[in-house]
N, C-alpha and C positions, 0 to 999 in steps of 0.2 A: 409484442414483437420478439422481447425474447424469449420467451415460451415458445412458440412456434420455432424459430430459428435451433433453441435447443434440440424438441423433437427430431426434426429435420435431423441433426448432425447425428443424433443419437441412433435416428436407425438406417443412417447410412450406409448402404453397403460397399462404399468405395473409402472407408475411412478403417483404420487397424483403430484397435481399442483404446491404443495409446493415446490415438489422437483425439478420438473422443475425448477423453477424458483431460488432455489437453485445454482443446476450447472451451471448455466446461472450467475448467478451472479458471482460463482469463475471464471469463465473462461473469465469476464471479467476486473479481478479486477488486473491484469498488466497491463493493456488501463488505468484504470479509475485511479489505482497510478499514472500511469505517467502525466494524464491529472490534475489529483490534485496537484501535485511538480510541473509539470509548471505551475500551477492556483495561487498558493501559491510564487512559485519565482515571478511572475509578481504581484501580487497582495502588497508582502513586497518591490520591487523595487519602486513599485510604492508610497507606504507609506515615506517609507525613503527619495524620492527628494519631494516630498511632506513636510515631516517635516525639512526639508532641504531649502528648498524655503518661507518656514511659519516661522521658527524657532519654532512651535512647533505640539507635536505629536497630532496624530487623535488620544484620549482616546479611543473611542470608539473600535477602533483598537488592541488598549492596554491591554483592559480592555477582550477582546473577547480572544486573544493570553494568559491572563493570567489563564483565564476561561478554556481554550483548554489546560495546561501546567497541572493547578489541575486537570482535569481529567484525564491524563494520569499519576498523581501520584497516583490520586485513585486507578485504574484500579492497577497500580502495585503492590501499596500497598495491595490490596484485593487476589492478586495473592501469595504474599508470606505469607502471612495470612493462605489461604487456603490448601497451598501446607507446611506450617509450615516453610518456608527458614528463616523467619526472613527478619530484616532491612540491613543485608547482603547480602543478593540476592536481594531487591528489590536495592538497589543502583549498583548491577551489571546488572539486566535490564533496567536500567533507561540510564544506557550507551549501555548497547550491542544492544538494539531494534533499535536506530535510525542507530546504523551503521551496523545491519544486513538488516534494508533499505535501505542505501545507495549503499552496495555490490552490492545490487539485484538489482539495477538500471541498470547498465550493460547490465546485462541479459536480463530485460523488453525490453531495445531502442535496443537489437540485437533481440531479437522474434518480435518484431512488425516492423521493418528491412525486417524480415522472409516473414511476413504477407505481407505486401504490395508487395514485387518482386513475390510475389505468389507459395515461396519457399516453398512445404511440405517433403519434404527429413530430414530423419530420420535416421541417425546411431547412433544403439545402443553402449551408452560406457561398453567400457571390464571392469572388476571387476576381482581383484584375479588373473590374469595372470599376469606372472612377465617378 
């Protein structure tokens, strides 16, 4: 299904390039999450018996992880800023973002499950029926 749907978009001719490459990028970006959480699990195991083995940490490491934490406080902080939530909301997305990533993990390793058995079957869920 995505295959075809790709093609489709790909040789659209009511779409600018931008947008291609747009939809191409969400519809890849449950692959490339998950290839990043595995990038990231294997990359931190690999640091931690490393500093384990050394008795001490790769800075470098450290220092890039610390890097990557402030800007995700930016980002938050800039959000409740603009939407006016305050330092209230921004300390409840500071918690609910990574475990509304986590949930969706789930999901990601069961569609890409999908994708490989070459499963495209599709029931729609009921809504509103009791």
């Amino acid at each position: 299904m995505a295959k075809l749907f790709s093609r489709e978009v790909w040789h659209s001719q009511q779409l600018r390039l931008s947008s291609k490459l747009e939809m191409h990028w969400f519809m890849a970006l449950p692959l490339t999450g998950l290839l990043l959480l595995a990038g990231s699990l294997f990359t931190a195991g690999w640091q931690l018996l490393a500093w384990w083995q050394t008795g001490r940490p790769n800075w470098a490491i450290v220092v890039i992880l610390a890097l990557m934490l402030l800007e995700y406080l930016f980002y938050i902080g800039l959000y409740a800023r603009m939407t006016q939530g305050g330092w209230r909301a921004a300390w409840g997305l500071f918690w609910s973002l990574p475990v509304a990533a986590a949930l969706a993990l789930p999901i990601t390793i069961q569609a890409l499950g999908h994708y490989l058995r070459r499963d495209d079957h599709w029931m729609k869920t009921t809504h509103g029926v009791l």
